[in-house]
N, CA, C and O atoms as a Tripos MOL2 file, in Angstrom:
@<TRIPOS>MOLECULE
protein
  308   307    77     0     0
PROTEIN
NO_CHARGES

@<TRIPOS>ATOM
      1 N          93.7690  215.1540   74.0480 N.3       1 UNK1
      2 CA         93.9910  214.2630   72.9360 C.3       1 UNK1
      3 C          92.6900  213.5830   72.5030 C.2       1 UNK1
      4 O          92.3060  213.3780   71.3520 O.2       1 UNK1
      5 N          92.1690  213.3140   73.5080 N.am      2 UNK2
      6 CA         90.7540  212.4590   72.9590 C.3       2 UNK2
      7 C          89.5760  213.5570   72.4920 C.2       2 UNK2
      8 O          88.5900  213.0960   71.9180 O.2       2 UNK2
      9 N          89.6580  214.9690   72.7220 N.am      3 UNK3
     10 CA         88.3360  215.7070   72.2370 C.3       3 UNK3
     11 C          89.2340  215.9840   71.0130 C.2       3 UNK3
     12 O          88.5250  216.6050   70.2210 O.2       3 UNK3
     13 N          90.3620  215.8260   70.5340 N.am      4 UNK4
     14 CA         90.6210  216.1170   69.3830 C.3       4 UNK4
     15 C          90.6720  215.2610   68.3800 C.2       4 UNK4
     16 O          90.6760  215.4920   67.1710 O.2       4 UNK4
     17 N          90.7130  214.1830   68.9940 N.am      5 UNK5
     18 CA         90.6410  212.8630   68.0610 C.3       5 UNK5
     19 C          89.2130  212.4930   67.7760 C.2       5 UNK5
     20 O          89.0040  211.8040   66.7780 O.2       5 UNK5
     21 N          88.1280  212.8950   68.5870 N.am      6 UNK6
     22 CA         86.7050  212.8580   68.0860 C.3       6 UNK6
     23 C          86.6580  213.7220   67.4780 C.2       6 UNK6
     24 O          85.8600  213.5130   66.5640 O.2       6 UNK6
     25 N          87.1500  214.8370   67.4200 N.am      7 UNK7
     26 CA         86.9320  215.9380   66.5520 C.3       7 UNK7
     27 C          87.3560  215.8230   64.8290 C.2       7 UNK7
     28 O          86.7180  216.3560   63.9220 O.2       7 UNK7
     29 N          88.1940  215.2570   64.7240 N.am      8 UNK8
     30 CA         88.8080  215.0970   63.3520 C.3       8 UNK8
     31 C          87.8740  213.6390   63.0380 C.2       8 UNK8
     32 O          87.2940  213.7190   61.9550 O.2       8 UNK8
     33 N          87.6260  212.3330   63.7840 N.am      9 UNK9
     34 CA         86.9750  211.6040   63.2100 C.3       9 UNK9
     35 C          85.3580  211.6160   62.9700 C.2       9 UNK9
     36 O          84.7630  210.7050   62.3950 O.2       9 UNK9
     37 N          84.6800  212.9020   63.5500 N.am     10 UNK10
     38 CA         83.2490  213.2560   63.3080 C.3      10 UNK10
     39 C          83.5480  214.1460   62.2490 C.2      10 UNK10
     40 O          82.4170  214.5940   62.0630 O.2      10 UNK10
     41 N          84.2810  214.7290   61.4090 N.am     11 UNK11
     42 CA         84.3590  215.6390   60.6760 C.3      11 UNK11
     43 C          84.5510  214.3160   59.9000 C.2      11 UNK11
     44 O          83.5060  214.3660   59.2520 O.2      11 UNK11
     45 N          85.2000  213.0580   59.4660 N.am     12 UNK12
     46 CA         85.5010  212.1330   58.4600 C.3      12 UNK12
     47 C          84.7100  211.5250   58.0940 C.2      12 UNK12
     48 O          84.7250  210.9800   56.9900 O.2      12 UNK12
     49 N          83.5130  211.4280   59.1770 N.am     13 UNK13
     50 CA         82.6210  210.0000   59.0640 C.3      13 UNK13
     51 C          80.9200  210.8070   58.5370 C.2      13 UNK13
     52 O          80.3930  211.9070   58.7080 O.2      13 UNK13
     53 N          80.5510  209.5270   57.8480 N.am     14 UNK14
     54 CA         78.9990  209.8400   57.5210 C.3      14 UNK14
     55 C          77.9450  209.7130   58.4010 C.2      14 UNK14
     56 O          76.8070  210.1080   58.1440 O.2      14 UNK14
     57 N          78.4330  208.9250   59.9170 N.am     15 UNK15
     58 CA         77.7480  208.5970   61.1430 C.3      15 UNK15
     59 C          78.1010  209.1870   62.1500 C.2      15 UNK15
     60 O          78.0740  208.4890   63.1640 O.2      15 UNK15
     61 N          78.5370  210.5560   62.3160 N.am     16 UNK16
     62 CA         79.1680  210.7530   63.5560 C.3      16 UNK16
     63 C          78.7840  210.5260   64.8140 C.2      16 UNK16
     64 O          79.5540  211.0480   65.6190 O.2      16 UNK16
     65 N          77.8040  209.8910   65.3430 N.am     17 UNK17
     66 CA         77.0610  209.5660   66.6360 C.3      17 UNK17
     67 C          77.5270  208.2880   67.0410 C.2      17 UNK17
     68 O          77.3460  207.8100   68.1610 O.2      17 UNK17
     69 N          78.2690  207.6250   65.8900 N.am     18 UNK18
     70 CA         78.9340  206.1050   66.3680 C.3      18 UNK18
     71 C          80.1670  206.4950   66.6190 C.2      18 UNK18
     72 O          80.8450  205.6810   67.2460 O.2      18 UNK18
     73 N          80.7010  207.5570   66.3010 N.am     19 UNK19
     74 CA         82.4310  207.8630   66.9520 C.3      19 UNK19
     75 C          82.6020  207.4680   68.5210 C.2      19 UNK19
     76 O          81.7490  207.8270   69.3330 O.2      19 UNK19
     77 N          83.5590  206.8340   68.8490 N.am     20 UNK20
     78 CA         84.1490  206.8480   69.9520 C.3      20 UNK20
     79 C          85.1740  207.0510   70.4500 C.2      20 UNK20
     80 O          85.9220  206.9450   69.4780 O.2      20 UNK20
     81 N          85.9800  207.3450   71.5400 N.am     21 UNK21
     82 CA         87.3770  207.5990   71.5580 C.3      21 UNK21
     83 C          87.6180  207.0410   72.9860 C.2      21 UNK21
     84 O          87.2830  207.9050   73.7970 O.2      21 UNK21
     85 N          88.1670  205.6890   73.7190 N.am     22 UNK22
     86 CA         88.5000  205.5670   74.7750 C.3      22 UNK22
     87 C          89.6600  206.1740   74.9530 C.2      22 UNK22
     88 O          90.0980  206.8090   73.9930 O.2      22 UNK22
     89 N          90.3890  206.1380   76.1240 N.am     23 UNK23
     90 CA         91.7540  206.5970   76.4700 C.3      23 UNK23
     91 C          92.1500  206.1830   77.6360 C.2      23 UNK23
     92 O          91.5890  206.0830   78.7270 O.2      23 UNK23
     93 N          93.6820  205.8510   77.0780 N.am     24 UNK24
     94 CA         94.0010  205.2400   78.7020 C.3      24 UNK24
     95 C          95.2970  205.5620   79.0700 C.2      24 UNK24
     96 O          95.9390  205.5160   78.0210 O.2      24 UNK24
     97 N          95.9840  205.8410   79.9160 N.am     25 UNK25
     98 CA         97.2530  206.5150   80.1180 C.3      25 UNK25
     99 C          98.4410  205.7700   81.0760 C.2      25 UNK25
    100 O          98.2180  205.4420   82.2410 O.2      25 UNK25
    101 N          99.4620  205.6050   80.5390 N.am     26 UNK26
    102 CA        100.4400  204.8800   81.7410 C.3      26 UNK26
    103 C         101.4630  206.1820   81.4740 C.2      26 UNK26
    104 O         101.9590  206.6710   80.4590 O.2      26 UNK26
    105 N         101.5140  206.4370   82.6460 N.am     27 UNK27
    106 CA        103.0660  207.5760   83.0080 C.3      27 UNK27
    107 C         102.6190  208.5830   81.9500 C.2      27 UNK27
    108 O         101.4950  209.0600   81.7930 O.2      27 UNK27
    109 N         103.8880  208.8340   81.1670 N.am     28 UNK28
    110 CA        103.6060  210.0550   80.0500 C.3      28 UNK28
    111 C         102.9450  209.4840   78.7110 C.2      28 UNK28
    112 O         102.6890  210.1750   77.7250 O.2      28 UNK28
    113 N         102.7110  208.1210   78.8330 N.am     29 UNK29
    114 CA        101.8290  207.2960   77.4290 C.3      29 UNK29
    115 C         100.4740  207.6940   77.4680 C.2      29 UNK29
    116 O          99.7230  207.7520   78.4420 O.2      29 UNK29
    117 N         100.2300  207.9980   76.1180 N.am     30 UNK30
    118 CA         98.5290  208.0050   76.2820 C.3      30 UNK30
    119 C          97.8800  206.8830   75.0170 C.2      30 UNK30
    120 O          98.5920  206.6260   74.0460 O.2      30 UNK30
    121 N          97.0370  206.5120   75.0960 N.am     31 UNK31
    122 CA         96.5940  204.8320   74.0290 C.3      31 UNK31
    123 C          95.2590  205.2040   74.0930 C.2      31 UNK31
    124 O          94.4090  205.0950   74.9760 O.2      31 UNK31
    125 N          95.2510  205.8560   72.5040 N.am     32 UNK32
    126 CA         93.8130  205.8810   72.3690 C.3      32 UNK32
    127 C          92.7150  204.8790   71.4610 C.2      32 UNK32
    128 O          92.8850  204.2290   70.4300 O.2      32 UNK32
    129 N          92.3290  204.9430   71.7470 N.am     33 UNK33
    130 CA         91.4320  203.8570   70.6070 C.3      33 UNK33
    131 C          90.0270  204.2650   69.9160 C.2      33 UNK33
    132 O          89.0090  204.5600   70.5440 O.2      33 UNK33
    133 N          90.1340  204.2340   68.7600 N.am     34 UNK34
    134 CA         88.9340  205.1220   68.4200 C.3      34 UNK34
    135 C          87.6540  203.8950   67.5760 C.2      34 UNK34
    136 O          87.7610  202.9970   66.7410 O.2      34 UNK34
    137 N          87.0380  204.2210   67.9990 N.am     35 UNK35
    138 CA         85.4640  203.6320   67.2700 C.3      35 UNK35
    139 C          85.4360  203.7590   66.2840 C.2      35 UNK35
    140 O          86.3610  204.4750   65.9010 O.2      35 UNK35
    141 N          84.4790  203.2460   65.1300 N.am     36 UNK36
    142 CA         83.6120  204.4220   64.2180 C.3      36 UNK36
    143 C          82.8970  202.4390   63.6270 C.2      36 UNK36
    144 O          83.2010  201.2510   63.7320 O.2      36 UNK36
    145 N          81.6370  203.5180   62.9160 N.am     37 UNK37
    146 CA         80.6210  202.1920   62.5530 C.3      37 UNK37
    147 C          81.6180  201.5150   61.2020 C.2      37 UNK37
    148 O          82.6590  202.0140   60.7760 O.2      37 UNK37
    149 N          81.1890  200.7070   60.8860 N.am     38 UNK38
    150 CA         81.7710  199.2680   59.8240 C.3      38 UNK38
    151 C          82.0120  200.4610   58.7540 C.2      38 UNK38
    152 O          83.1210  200.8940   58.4420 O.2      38 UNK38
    153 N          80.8270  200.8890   58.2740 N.am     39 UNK39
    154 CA         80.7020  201.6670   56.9970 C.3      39 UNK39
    155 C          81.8630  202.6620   56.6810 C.2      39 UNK39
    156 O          82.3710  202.8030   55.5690 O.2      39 UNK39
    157 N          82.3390  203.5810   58.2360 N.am     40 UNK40
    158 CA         82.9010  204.6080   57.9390 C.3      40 UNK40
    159 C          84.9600  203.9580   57.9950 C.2      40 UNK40
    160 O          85.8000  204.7190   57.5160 O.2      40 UNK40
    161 N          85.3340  202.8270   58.5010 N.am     41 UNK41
    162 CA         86.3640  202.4490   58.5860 C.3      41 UNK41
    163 C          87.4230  202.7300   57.7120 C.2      41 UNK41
    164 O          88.5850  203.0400   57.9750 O.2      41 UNK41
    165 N          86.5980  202.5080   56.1390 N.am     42 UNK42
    166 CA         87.8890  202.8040   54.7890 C.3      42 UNK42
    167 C          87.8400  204.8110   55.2460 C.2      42 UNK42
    168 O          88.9400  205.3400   55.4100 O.2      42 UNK42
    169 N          86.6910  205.6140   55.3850 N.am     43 UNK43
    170 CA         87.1410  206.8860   55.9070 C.3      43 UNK43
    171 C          87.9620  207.3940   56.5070 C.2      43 UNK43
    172 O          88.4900  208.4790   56.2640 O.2      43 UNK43
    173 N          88.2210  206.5150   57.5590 N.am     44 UNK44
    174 CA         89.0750  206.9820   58.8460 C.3      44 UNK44
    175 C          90.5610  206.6350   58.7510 C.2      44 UNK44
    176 O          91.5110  207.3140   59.1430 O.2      44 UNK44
    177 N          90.5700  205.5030   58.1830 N.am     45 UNK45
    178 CA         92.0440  204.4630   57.3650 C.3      45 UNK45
    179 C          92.2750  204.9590   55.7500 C.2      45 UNK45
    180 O          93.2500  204.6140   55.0820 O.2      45 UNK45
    181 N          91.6680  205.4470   55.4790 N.am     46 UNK46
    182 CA         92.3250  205.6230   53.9840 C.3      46 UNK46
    183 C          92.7770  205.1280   53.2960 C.2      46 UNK46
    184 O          93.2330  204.0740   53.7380 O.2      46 UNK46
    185 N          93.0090  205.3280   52.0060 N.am     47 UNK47
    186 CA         93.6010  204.5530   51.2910 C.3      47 UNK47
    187 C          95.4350  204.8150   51.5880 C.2      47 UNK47
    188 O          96.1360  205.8270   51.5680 O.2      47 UNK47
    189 N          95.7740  203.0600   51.9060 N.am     48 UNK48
    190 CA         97.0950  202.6400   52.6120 C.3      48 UNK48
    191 C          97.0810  203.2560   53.3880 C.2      48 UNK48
    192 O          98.1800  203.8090   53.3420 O.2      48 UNK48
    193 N          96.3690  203.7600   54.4880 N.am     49 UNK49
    194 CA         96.4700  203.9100   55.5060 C.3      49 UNK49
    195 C          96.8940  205.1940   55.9100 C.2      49 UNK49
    196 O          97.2820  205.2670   57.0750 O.2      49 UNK49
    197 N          96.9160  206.3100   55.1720 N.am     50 UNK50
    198 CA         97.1420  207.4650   54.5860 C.3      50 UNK50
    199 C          96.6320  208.6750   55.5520 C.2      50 UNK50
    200 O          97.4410  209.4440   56.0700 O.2      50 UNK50
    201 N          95.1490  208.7880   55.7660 N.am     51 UNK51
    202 CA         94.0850  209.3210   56.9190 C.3      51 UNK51
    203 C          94.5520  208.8740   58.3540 C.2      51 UNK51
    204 O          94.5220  209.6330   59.3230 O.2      51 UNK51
    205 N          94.9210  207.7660   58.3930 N.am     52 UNK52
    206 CA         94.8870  207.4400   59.8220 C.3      52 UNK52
    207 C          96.3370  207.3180   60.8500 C.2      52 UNK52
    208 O          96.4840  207.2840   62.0710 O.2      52 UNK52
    209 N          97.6010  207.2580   59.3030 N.am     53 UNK53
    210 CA         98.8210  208.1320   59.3830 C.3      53 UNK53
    211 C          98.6490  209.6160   59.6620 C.2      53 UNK53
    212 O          99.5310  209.8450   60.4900 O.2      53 UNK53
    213 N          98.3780  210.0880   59.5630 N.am     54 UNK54
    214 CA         97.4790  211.9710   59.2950 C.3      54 UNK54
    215 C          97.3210  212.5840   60.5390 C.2      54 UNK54
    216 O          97.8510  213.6000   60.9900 O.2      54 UNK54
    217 N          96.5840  211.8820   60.9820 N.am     55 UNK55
    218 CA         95.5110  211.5440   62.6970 C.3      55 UNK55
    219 C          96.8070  211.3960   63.7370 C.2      55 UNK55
    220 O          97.0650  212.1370   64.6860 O.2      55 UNK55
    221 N          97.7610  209.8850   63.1570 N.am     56 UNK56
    222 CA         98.7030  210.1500   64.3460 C.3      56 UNK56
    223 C          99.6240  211.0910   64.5220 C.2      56 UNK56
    224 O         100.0030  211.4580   65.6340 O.2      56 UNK56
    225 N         100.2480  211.7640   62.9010 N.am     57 UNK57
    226 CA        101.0150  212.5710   63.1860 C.3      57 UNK57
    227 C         100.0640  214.0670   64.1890 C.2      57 UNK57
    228 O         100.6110  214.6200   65.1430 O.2      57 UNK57
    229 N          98.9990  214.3630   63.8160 N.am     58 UNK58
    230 CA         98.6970  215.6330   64.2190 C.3      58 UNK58
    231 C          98.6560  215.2130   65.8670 C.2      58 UNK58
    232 O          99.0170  216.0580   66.6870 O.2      58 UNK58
    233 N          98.2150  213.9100   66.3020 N.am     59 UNK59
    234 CA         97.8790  213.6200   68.1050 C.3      59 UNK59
    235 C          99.4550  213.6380   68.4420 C.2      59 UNK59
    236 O          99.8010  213.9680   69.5760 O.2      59 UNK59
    237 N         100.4550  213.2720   67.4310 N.am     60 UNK60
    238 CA        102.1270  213.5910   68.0380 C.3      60 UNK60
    239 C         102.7540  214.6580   68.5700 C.2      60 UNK60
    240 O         103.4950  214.8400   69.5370 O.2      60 UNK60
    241 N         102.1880  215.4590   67.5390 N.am     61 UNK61
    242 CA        102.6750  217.0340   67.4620 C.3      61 UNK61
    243 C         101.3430  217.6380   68.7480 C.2      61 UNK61
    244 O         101.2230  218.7960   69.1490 O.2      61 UNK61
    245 N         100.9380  217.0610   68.9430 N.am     62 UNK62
    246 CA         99.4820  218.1580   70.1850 C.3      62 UNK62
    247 C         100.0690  217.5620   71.5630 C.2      62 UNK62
    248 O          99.9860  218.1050   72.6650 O.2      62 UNK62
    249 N         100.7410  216.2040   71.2330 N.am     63 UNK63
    250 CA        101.5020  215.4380   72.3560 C.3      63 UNK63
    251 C         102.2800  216.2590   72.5720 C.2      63 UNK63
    252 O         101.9790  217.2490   73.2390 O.2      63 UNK63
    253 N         103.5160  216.0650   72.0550 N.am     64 UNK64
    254 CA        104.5480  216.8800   72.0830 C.3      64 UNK64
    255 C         104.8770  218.3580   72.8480 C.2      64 UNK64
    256 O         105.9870  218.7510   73.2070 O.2      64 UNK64
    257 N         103.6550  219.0150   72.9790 N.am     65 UNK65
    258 CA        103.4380  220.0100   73.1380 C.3      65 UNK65
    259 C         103.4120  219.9100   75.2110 C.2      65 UNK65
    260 O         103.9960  220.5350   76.0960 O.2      65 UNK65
    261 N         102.6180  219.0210   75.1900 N.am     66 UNK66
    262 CA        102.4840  218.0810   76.8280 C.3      66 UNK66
    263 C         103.6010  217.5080   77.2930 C.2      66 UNK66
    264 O         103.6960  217.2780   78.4990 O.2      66 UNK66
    265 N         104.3440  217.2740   76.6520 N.am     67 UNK67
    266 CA        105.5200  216.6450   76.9180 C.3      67 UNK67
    267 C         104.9540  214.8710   77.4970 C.2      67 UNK67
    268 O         105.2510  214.2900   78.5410 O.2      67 UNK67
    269 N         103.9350  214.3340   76.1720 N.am     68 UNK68
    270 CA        103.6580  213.1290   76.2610 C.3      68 UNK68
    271 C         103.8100  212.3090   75.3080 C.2      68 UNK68
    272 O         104.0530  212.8130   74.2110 O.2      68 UNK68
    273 N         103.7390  211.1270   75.3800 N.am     69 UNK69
    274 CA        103.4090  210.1080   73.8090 C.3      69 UNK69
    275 C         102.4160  209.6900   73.5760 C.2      69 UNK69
    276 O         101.8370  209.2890   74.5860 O.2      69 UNK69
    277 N         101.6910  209.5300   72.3490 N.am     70 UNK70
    278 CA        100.5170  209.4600   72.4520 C.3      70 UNK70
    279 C         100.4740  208.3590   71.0720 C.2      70 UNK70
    280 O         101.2730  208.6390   70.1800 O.2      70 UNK70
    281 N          99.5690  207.1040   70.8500 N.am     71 UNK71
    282 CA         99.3750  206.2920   69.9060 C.3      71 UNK71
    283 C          97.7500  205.5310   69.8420 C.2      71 UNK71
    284 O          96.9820  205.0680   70.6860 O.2      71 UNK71
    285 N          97.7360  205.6820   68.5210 N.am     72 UNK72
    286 CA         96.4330  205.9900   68.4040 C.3      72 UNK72
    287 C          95.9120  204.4570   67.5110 C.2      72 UNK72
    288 O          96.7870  204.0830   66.7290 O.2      72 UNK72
    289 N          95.0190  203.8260   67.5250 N.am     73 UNK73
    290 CA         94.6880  202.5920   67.5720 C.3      73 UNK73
    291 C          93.5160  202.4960   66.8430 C.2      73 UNK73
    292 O          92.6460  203.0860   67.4840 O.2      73 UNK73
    293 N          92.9520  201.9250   65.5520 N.am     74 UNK74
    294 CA         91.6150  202.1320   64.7630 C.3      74 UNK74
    295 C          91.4630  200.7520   65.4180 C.2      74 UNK74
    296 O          92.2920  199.8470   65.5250 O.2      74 UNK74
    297 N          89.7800  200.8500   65.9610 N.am     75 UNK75
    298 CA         89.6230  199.1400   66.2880 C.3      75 UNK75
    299 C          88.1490  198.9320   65.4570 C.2      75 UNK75
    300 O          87.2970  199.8160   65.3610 O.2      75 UNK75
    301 N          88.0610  197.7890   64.9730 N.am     76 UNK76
    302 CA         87.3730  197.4560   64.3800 C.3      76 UNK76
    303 C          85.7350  197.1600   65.0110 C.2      76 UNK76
    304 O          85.6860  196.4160   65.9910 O.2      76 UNK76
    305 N          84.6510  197.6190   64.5710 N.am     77 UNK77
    306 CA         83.7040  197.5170   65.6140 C.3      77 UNK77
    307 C          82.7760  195.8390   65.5970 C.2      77 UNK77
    308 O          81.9170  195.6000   66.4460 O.2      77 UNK77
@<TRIPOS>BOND
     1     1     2 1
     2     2     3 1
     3     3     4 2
     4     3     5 am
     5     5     6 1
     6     6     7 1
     7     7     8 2
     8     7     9 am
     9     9    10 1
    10    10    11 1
    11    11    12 2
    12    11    13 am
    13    13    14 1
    14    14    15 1
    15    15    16 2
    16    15    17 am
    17    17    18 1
    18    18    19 1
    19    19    20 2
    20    19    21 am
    21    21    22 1
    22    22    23 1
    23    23    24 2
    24    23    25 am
    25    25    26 1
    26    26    27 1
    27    27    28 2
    28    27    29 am
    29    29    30 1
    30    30    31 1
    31    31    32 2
    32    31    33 am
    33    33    34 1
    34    34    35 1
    35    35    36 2
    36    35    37 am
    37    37    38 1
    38    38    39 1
    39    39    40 2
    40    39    41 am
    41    41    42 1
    42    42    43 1
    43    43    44 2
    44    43    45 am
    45    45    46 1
    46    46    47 1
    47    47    48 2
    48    47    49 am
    49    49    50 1
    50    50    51 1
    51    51    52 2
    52    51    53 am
    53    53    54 1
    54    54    55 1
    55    55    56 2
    56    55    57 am
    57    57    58 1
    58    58    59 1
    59    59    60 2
    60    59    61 am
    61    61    62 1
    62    62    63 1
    63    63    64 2
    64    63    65 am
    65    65    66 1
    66    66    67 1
    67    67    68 2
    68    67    69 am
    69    69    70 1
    70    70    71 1
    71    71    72 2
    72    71    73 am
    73    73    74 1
    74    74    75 1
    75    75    76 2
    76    75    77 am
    77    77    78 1
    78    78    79 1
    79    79    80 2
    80    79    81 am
    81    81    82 1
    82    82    83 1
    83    83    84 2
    84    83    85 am
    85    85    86 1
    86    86    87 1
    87    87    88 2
    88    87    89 am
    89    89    90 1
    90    90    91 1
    91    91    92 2
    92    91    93 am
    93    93    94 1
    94    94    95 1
    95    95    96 2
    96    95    97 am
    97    97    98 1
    98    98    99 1
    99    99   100 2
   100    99   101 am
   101   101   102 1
   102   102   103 1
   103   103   104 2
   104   103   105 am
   105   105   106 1
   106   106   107 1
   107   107   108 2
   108   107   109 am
   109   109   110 1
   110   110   111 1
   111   111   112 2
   112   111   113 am
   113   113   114 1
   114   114   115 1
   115   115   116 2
   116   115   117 am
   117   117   118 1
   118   118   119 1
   119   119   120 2
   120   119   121 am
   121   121   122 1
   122   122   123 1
   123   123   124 2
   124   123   125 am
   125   125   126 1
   126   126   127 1
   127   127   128 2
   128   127   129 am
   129   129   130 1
   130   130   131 1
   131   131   132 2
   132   131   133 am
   133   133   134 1
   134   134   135 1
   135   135   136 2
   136   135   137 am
   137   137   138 1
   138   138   139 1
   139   139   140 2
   140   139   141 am
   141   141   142 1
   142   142   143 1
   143   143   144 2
   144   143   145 am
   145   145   146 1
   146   146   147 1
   147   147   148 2
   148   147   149 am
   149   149   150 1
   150   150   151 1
   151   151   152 2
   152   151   153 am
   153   153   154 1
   154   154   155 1
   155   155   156 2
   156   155   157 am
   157   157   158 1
   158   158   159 1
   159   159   160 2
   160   159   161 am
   161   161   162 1
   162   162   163 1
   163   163   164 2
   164   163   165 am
   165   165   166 1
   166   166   167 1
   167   167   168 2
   168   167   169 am
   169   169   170 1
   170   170   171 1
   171   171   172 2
   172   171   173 am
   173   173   174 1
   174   174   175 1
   175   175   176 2
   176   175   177 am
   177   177   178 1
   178   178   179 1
   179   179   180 2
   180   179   181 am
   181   181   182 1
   182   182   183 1
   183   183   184 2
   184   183   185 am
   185   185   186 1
   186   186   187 1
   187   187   188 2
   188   187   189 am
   189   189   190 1
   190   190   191 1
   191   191   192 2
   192   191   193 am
   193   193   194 1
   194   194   195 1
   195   195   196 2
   196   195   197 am
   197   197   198 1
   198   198   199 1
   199   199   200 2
   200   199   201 am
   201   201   202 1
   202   202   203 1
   203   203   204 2
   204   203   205 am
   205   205   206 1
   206   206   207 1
   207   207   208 2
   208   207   209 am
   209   209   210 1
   210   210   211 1
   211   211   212 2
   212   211   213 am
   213   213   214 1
   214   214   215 1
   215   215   216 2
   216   215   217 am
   217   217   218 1
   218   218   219 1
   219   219   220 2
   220   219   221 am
   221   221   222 1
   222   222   223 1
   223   223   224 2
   224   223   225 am
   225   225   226 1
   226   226   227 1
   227   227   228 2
   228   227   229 am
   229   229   230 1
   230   230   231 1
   231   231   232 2
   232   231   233 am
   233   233   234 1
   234   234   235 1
   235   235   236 2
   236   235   237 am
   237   237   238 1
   238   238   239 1
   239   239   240 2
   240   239   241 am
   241   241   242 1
   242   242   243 1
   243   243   244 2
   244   243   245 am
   245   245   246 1
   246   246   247 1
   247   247   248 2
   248   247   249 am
   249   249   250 1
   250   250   251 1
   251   251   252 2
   252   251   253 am
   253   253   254 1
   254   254   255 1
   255   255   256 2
   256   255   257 am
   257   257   258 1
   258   258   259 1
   259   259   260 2
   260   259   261 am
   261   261   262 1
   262   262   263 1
   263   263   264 2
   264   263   265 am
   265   265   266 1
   266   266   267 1
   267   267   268 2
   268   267   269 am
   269   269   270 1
   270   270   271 1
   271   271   272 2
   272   271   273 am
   273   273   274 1
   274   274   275 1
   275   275   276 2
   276   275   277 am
   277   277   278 1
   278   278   279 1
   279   279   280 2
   280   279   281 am
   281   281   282 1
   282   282   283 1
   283   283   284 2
   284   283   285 am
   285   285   286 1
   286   286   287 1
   287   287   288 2
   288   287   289 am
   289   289   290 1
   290   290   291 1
   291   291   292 2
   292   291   293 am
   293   293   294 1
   294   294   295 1
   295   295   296 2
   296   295   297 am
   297   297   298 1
   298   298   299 1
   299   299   300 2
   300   299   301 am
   301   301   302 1
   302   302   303 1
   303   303   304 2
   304   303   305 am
   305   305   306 1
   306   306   307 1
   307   307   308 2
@<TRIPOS>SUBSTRUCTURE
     1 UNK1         2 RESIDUE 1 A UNK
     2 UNK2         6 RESIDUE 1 A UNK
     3 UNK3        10 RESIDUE 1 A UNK
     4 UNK4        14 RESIDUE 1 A UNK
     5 UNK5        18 RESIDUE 1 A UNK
     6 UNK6        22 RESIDUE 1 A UNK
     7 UNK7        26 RESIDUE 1 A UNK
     8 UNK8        30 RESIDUE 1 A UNK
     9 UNK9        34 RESIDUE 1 A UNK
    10 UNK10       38 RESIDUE 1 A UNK
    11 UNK11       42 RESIDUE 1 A UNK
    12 UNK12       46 RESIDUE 1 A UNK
    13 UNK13       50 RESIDUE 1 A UNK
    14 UNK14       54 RESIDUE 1 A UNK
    15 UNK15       58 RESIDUE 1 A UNK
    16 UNK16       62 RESIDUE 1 A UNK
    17 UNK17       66 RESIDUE 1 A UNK
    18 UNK18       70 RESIDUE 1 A UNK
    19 UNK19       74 RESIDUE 1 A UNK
    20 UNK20       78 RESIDUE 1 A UNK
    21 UNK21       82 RESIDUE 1 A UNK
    22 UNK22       86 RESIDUE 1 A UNK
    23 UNK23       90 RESIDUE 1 A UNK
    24 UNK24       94 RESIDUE 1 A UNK
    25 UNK25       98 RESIDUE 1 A UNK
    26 UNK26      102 RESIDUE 1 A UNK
    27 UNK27      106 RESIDUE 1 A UNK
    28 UNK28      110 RESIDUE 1 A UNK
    29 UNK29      114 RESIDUE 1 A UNK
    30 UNK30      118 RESIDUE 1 A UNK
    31 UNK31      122 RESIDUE 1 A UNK
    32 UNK32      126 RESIDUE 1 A UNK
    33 UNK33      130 RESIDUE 1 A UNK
    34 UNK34      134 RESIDUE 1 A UNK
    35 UNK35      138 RESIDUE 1 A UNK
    36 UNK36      142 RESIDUE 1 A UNK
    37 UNK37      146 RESIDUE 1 A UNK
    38 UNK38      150 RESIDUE 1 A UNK
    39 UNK39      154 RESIDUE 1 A UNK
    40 UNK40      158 RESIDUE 1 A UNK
    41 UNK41      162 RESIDUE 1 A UNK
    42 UNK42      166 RESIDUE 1 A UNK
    43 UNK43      170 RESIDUE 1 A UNK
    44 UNK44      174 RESIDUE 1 A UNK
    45 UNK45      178 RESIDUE 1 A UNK
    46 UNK46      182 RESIDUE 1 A UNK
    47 UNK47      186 RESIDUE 1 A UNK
    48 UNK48      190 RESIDUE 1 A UNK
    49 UNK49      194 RESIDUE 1 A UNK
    50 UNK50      198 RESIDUE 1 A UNK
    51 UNK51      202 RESIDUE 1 A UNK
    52 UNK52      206 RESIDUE 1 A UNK
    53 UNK53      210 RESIDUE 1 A UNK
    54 UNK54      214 RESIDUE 1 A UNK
    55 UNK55      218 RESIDUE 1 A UNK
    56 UNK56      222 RESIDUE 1 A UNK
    57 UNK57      226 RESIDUE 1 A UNK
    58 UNK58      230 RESIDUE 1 A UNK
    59 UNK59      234 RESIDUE 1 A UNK
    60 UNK60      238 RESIDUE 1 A UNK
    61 UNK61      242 RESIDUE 1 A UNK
    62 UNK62      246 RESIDUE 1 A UNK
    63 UNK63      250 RESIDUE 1 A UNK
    64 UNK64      254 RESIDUE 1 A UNK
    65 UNK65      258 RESIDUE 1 A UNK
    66 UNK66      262 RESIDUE 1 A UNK
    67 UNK67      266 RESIDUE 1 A UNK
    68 UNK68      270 RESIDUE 1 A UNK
    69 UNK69      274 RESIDUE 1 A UNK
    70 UNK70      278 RESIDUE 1 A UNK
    71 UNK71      282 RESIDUE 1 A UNK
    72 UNK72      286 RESIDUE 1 A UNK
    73 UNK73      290 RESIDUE 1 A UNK
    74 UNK74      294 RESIDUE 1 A UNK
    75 UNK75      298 RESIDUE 1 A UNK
    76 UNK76      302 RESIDUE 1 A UNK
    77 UNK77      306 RESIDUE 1 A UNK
């Protein structure tokens, strides 16, 4: 989940060297939290939130597949 979630947010951003992706897991939960510099934020969030709806459905469906849950967290840097 997390090399795929850097993967789609270095393909979004104009900085990809500031991407980050922590991860942390309880039982079958996985909580990711992703980086990115100030600049690239409206990229990654979209307009209404559109991109970053996008992101969780595709980490649902790659979940799913694991038989996990997975929720994904834009944090502000």
């Amino acid at each position: 989940m997390k090399a795929l979630t850097e993967f789609i947010a270095k393909a979004l951003v104009e900085n990809p060297e500031q991407v980050g992706v922590t991860q942390s897991r309880q039982g079958s939960r996985v909580r990711l939290e992703l980086k990115v510099s100030k600049d690239d934020m409206g990229r990654v969030i979209g307009k209404n939130g559109r991109v970053a709806n996008a992101i969780r459905v595709l980490l649902r469906v790659a979940a799913e597949r694991d038989g996990q849950q997975v929720t994904l967290d834009v944090v502000e840097p």
